[in-house]
PADO-54204 format. One record per atom (N, C-alpha, C, O): x, y, z; atom name; residue in three letters. Coordinates in pm, whole numbers, plus 50000, padded with zeros to 5 digits. Layout:
// PADO-54204
+-------+-------+-------+------+------+
|    c1 |    c2 |    c3 | atom | rest |
+-------+-------+-------+------+------+
|     X |     Y |     Z |   CA |  ALA |
...
+-------+-------+-------+------+------+
***
This chain:
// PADO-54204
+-------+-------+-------+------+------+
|    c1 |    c2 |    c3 | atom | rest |
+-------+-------+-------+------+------+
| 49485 | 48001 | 48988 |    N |  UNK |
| 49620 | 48050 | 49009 |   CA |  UNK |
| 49666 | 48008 | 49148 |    C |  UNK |
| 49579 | 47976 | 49230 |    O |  UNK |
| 49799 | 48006 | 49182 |    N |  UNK |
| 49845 | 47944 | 49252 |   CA |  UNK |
| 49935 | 48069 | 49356 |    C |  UNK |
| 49939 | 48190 | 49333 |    O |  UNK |
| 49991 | 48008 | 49453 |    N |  UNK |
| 50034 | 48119 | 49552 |   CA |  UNK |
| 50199 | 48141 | 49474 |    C |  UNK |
| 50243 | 48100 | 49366 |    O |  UNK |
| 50251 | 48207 | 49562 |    N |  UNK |
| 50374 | 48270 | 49501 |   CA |  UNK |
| 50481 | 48180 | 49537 |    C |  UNK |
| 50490 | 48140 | 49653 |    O |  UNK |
| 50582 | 48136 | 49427 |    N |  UNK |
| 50671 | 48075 | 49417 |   CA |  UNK |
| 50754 | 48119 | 49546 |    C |  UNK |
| 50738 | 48232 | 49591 |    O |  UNK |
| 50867 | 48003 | 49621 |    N |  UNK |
| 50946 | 48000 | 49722 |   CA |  UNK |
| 51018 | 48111 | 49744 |    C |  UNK |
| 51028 | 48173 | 49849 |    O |  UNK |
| 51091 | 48142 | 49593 |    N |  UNK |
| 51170 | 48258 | 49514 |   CA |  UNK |
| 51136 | 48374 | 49538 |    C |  UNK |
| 51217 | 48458 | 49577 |    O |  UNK |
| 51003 | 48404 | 49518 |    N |  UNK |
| 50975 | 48568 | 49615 |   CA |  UNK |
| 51003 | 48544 | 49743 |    C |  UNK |
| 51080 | 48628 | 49788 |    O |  UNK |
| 50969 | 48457 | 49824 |    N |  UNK |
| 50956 | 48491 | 49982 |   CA |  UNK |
| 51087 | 48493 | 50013 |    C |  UNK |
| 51105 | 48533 | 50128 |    O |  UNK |
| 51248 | 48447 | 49920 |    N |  UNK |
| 51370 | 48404 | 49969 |   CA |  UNK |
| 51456 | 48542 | 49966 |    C |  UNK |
| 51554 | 48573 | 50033 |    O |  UNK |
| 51362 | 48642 | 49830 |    N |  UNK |
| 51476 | 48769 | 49781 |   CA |  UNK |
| 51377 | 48865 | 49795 |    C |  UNK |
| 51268 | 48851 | 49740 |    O |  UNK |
| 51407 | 48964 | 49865 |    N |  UNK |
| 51348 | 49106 | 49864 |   CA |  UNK |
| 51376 | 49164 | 49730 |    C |  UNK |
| 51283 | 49182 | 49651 |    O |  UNK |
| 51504 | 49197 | 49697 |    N |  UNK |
| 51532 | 49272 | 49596 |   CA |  UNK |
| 51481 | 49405 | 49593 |    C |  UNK |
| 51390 | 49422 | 49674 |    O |  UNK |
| 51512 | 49504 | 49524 |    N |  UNK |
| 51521 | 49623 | 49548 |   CA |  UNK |
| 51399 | 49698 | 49467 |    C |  UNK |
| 51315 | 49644 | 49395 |    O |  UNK |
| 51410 | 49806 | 49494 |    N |  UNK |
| 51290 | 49866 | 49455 |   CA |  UNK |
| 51356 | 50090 | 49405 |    C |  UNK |
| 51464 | 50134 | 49446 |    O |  UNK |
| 51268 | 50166 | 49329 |    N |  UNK |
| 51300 | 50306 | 49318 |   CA |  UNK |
| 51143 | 50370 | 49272 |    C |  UNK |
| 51047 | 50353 | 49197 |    O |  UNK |
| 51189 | 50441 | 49360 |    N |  UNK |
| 51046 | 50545 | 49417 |   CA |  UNK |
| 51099 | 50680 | 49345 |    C |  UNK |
| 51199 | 50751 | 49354 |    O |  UNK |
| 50976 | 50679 | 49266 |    N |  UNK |
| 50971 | 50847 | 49196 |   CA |  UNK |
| 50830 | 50942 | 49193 |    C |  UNK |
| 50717 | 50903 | 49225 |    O |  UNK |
| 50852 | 51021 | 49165 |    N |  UNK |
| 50703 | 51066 | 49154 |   CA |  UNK |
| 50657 | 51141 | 49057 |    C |  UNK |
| 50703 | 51253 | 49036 |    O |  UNK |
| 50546 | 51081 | 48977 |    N |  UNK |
| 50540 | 51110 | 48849 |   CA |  UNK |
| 50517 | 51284 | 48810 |    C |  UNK |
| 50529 | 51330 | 48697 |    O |  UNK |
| 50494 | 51333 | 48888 |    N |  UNK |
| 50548 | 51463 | 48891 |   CA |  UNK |
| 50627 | 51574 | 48915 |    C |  UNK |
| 50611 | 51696 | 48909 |    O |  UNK |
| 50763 | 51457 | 48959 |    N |  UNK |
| 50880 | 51523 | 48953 |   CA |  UNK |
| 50912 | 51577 | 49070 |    C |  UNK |
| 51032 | 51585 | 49094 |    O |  UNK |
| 50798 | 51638 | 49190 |    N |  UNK |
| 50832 | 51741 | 49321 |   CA |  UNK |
| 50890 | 51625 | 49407 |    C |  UNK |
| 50870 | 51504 | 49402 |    O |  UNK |
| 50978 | 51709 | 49493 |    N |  UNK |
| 51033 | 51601 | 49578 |   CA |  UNK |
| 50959 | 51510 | 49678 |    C |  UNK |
| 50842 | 51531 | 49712 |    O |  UNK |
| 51048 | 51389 | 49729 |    N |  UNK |
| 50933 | 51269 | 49751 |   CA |  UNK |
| 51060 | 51248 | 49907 |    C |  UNK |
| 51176 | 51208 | 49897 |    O |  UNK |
| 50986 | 51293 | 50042 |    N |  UNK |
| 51013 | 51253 | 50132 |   CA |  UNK |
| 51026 | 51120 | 50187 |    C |  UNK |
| 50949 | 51034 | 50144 |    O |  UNK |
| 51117 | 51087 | 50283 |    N |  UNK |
| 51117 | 50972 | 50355 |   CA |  UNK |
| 50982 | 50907 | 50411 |    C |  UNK |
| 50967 | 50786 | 50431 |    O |  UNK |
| 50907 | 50985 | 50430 |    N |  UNK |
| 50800 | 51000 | 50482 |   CA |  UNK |
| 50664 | 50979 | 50414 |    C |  UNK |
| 50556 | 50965 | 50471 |    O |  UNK |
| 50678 | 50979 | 50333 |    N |  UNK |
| 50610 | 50992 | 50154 |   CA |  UNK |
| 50679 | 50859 | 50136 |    C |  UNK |
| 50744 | 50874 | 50240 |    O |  UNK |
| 50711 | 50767 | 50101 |    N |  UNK |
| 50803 | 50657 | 50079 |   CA |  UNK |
| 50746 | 50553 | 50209 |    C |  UNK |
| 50709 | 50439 | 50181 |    O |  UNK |
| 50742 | 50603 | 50349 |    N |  UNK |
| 50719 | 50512 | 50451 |   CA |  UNK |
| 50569 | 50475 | 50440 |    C |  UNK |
| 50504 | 50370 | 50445 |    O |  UNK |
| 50541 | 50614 | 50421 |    N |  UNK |
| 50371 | 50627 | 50404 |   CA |  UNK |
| 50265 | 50513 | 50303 |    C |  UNK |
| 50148 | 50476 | 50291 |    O |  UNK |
| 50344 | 50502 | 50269 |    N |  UNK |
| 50304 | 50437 | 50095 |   CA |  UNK |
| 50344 | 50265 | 50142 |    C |  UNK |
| 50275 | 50163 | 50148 |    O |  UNK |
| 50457 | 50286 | 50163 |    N |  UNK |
| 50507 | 50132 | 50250 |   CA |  UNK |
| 50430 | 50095 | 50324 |    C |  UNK |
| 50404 | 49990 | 50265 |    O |  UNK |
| 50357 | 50092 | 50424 |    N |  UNK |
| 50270 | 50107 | 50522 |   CA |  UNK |
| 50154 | 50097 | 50505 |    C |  UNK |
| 50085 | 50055 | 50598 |    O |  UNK |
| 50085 | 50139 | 50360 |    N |  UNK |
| 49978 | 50155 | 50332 |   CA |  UNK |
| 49959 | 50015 | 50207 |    C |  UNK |
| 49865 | 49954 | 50156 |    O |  UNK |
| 50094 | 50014 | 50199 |    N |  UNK |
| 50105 | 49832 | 50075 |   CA |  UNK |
| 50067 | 49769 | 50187 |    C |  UNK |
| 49952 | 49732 | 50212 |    O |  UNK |
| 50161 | 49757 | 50253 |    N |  UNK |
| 50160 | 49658 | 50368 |   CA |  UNK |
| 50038 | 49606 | 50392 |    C |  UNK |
| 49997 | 49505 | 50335 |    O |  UNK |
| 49966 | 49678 | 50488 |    N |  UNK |
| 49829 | 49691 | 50586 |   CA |  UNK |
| 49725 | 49634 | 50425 |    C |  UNK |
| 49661 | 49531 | 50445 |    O |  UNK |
| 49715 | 49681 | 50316 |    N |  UNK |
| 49643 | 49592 | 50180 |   CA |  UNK |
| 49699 | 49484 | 50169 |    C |  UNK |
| 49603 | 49407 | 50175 |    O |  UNK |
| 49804 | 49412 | 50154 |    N |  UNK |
| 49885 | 49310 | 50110 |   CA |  UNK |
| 49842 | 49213 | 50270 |    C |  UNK |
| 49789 | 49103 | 50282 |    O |  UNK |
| 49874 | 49274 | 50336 |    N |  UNK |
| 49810 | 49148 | 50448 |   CA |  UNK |
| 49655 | 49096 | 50443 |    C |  UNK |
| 49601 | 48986 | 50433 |    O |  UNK |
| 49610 | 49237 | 50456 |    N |  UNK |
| 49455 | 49157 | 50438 |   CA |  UNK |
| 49375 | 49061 | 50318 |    C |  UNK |
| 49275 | 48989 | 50321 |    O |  UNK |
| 49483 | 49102 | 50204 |    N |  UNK |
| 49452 | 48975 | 50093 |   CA |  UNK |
| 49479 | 48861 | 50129 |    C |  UNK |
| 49401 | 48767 | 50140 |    O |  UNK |
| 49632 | 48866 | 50156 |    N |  UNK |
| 49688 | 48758 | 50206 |   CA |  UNK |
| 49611 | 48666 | 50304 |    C |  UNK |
| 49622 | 48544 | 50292 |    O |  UNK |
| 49531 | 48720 | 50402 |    N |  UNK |
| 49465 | 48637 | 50507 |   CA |  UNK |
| 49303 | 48579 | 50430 |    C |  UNK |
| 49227 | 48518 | 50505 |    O |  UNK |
| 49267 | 48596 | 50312 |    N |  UNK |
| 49170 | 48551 | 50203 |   CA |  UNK |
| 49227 | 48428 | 50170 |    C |  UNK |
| 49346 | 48428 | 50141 |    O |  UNK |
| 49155 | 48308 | 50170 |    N |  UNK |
| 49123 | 48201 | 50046 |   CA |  UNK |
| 49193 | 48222 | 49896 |    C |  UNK |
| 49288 | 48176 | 49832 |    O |  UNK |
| 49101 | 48305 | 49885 |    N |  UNK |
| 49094 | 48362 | 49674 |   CA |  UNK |
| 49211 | 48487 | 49702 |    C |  UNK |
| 49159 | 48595 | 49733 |    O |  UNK |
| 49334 | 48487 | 49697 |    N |  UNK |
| 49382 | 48598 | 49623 |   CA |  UNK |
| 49316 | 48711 | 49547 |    C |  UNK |
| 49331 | 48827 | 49585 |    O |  UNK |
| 49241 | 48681 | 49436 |    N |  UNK |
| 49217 | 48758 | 49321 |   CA |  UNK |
| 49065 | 48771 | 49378 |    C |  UNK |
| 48992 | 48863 | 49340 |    O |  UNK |
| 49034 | 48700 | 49448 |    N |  UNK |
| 48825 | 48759 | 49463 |   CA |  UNK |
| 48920 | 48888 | 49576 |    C |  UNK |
| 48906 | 48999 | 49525 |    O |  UNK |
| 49004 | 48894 | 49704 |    N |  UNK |
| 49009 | 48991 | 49734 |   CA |  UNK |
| 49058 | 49150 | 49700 |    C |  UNK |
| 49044 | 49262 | 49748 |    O |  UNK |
| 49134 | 49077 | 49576 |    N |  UNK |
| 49247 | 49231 | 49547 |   CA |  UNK |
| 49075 | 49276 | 49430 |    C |  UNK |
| 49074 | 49389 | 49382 |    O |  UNK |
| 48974 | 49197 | 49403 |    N |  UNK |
| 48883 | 49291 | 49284 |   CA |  UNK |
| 48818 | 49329 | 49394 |    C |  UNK |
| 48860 | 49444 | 49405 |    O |  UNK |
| 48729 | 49307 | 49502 |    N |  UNK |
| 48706 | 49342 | 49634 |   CA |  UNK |
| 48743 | 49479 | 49676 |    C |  UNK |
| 48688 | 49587 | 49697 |    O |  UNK |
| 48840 | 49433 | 49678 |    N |  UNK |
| 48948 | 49605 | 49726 |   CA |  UNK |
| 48934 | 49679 | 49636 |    C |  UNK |
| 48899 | 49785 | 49688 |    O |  UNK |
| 48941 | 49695 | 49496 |    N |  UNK |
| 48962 | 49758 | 49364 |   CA |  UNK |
| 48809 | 49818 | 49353 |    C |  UNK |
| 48785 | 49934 | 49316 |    O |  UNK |
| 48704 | 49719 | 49392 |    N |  UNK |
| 48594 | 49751 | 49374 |   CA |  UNK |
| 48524 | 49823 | 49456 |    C |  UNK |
| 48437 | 49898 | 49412 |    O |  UNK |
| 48552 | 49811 | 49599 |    N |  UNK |
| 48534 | 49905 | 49689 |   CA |  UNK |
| 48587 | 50019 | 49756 |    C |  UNK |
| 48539 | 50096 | 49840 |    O |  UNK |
| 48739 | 50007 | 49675 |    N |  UNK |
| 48806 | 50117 | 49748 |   CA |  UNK |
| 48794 | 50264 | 49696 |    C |  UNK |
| 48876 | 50295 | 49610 |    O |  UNK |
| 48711 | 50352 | 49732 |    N |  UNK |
| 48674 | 50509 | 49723 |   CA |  UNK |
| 48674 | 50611 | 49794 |    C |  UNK |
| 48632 | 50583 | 49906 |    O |  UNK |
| 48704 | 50729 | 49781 |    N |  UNK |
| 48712 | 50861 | 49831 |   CA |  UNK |
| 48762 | 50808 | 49912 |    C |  UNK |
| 48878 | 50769 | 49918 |    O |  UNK |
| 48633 | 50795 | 50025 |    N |  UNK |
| 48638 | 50795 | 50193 |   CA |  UNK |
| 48727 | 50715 | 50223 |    C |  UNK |
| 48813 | 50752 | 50302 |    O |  UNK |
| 48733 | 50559 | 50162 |    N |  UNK |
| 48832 | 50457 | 50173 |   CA |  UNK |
| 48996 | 50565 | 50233 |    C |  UNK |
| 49056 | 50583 | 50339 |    O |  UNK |
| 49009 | 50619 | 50055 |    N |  UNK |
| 49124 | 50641 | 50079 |   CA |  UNK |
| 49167 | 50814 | 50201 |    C |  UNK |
| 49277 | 50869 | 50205 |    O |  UNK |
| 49093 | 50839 | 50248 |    N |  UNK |
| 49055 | 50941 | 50309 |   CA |  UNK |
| 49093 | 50936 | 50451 |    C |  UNK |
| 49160 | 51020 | 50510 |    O |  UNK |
| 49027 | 50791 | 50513 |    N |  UNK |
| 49024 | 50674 | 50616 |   CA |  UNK |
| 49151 | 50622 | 50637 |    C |  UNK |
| 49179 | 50622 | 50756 |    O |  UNK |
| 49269 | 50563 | 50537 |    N |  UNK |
| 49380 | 50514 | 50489 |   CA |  UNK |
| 49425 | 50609 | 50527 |    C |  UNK |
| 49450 | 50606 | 50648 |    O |  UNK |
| 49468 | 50768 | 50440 |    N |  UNK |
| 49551 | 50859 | 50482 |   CA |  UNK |
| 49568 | 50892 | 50633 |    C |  UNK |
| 49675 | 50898 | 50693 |    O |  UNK |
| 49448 | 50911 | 50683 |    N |  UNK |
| 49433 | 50934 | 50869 |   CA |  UNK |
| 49507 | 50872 | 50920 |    C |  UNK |
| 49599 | 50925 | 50981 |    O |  UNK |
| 49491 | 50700 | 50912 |    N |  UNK |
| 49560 | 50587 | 50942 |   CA |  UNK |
| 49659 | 50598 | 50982 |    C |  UNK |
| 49702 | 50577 | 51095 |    O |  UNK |
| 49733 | 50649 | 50849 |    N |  UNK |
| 49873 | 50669 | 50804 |   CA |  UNK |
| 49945 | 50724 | 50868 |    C |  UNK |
| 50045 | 50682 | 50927 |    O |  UNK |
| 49877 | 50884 | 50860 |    N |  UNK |
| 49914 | 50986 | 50985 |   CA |  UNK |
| 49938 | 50980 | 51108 |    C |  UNK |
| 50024 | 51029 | 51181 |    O |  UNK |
| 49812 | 50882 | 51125 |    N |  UNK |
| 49836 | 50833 | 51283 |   CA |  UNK |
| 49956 | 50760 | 51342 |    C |  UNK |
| 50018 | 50805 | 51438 |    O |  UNK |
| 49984 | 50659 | 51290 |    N |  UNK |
| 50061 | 50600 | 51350 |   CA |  UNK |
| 50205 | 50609 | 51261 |    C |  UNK |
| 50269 | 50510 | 51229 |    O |  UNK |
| 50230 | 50701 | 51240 |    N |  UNK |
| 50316 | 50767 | 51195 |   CA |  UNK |
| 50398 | 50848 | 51244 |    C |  UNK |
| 50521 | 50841 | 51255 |    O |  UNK |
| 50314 | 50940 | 51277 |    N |  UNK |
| 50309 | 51064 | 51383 |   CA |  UNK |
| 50338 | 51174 | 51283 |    C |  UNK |
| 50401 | 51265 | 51336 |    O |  UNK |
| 50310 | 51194 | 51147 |    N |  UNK |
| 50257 | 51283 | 51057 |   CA |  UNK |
| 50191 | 51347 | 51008 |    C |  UNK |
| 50126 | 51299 | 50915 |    O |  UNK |
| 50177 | 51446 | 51033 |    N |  UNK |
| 50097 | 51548 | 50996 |   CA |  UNK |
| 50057 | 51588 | 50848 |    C |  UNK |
| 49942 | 51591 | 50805 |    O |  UNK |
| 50165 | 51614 | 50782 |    N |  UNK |
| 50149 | 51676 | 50676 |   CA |  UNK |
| 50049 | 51598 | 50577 |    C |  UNK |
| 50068 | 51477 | 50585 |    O |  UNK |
| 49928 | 51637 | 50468 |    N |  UNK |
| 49836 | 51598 | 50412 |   CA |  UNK |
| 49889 | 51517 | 50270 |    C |  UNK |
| 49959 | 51561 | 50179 |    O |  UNK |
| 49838 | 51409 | 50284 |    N |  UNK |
| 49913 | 51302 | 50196 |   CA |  UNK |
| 49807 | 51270 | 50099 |    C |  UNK |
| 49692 | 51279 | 50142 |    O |  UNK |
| 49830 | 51220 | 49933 |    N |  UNK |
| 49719 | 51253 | 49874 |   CA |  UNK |
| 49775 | 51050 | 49847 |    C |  UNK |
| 49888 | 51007 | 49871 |    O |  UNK |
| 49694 | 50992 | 49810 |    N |  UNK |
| 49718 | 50863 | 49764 |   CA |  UNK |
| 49611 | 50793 | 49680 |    C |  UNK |
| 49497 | 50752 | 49702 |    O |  UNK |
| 49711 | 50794 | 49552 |    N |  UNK |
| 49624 | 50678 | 49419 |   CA |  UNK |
| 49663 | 50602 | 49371 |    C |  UNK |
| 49595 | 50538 | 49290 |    O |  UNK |
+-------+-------+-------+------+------+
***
């Protein structure tokens, strides 16, 4: 497989954030999550193999992983409140 056509990198295009359980979904909750694509999406990106890193990630990413991630999050955020992410 091949890298991503010109066409993604030219259009952002839009996006809608819900939450499959309906309770309300902060700005913050939304940045959080942004932030946390991000910081994954780069470190594939800086891989050779696309796909050996995203099974990599898939394959190693647990509890603590995401435990580690949330802190992260918090941190440089400057958020407190306890964020659950799957």
């Amino acid at each position: 497989m091949g890298g991503l056509g010109n066409n993604w990198h030219k259009v952002l295009g839009s996006v809608l954030v819900i939450r499959q359980d309906k309770k309300p979904l902060t700005p913050h909750h939304v940045e959080a999550s942004v932030m946390f694509c991000e910081s994954k999406a780069s470190v594939m990106a800086d891989d050779d193999n696309p796909n050996h890193a995203l099974l990599n990630f898939i394959l190693e990413y647990d509890e603590q992983k995401q435990d580690e991630a949330r802190l992260e999050i918090e941190a440089e955020s400057g958020w407190k409140e306890k964020l659950t992410l799957t």
